[in-house]
N, C-alpha and C positions, 0 to 999 in steps of 0.2 A: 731943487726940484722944479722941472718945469710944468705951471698948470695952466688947463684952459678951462670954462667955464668957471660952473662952482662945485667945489670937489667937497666931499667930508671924509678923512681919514681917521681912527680909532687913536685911543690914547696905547703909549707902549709901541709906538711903530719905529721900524730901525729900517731906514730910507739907507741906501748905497746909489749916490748920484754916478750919471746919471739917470734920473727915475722920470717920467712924463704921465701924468694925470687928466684926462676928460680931454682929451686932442679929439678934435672934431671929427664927427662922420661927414661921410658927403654932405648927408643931407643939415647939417648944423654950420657947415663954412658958414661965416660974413656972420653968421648970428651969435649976439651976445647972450650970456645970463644964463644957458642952456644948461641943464645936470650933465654936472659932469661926472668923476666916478665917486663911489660912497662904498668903503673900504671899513672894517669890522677894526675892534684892536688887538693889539700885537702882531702886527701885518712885519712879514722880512721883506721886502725888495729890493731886490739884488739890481746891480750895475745894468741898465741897457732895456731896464723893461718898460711898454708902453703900454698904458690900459685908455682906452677910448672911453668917449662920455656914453652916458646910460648906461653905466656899469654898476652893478651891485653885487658886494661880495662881501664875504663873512667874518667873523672872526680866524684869531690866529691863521692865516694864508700867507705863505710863502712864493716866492718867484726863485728861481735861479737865474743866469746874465741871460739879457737880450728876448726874454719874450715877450710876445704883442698877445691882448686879449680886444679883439674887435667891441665894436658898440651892442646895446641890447644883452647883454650876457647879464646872465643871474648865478652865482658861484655860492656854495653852502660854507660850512663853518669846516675848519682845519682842512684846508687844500693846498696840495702843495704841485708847482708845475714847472715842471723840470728846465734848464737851459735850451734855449732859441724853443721852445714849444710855440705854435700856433696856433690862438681859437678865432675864428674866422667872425663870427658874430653872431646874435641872433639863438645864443646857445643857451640851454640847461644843463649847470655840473652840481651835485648833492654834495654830502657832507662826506669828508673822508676820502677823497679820491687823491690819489696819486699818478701824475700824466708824465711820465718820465722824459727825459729829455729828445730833443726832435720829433714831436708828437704833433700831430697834424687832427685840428680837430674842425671841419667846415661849416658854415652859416647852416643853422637849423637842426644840428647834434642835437642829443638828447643823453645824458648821461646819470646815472642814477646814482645811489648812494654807496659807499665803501666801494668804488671800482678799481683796478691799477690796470693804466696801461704803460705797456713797455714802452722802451727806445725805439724810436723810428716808427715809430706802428700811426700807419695813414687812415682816416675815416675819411669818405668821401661821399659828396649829395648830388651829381650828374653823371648819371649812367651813358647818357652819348653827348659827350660834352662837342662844342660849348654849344648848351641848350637855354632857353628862354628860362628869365630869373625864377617863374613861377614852376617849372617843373622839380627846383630841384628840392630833393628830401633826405635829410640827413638822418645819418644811423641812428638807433636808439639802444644804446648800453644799460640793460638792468640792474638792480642793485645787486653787490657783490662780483660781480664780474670781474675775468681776467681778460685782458687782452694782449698778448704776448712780443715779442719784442718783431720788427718789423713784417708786421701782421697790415693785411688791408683789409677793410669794413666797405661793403660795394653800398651804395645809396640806398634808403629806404632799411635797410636790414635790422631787425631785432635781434641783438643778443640776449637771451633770457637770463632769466636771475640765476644768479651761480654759478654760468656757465662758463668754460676756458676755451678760449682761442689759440690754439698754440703759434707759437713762434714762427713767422713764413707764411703763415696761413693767408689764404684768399676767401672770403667768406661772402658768396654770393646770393644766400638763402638766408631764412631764419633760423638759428639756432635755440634748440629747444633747453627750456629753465636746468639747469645740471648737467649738460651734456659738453664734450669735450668737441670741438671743432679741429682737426689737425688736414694737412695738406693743400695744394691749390685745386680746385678743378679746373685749369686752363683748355678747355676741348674746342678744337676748331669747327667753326661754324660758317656759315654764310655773312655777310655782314646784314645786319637786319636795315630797312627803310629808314628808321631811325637816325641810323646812323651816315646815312647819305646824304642829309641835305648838306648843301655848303657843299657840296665833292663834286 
């Protein structure tokens, strides 16, 4: 295992090298002694995964090969996150969530408890990218939710408690607690101001 800072790993953990622990954020290069991640026990990680310092995460958690979870992330007890999954940083995931594999979760998600998200299903926090670091805001997944297999979550959006996203799905609105989200609404528009600068 390669680590940097100072990491605390749980008793019961079954490492599959290679594994990388508390790798520095930008903002911690060149500095020593910094927290690095603090991992619950009976942790599985799998071949290829990288967890950044200021990580905290819970018991029994699982990786499959090759995922990165960015710095600032706080993960609940029994999580499991699918091969090459991506959490960008700066995230909330609860307890019991399931992020299937190629799952794209961006700086500033918000993810609640008992959630599943499918394969390939992208969250995103820049509505007219690329926009200044402060604009962006990341979805927020309520507890119990589904999010279905290459589904996209547009910035800022609330998925409410219990709600399903189906499969494909483009969700550019709030989605109301129990309701089913199904289809794109791709409708052409003008390009708004926003989306101009830089052009």
């Amino acid at each position: 295992m390669i680590e940097y800072g100072h990491n605390a790993l749980g008793e019961g953990a079954v490492i599959f090298e290679p594994v990388t622990l508390g790798f520095p954020s930008r903002d911690r290069i060149g500095e020593e002694g910094y927290p690095g991640a603090t991992i619950g026990r009976n942790a599985i990680l799998r071949s290829g995964t990288i967890i950044y310092c200021d990580v905290t995460i819970g018991e029994a958690f699982q990786t499959g090969h090759n995922v990165l979870i960015r710095e600032k992330t706080t993960i609940g007890d029994r999580v499991a996150i699918g091969t090459a999954a991506v959490i960008e940083g700066d995230c909330t995931i609860g307890d019991d969530v399931r992020l299937q594999s190629l799952v794209y979760i961006p700086t500033g998600a918000r993810i609640g408890n008992r959630v599943f998200v499918g394969p390939n299903a992208v969250l995103t926090n820049d509505r007219y990218p690329p926009g200044p670091h402060e604009s962006l805001r990341g979805p927020v997944i309520g507890d119990g939710a589904v999010v279905g297999a290459n589904a996209t979550i547009l910035p800022g959006v609330t998925v409410g408690e219990g709600a399903f996203v189906a499969a494909g799905a483009v969700v550019t609105k709030d989605v109301p607690p129990g309701a089913l989200a199904v289809g794109t609404p791709a409708r052409f528009r003008p390009l708004p101001p926003e989306a101009r600068r830089g052009r």
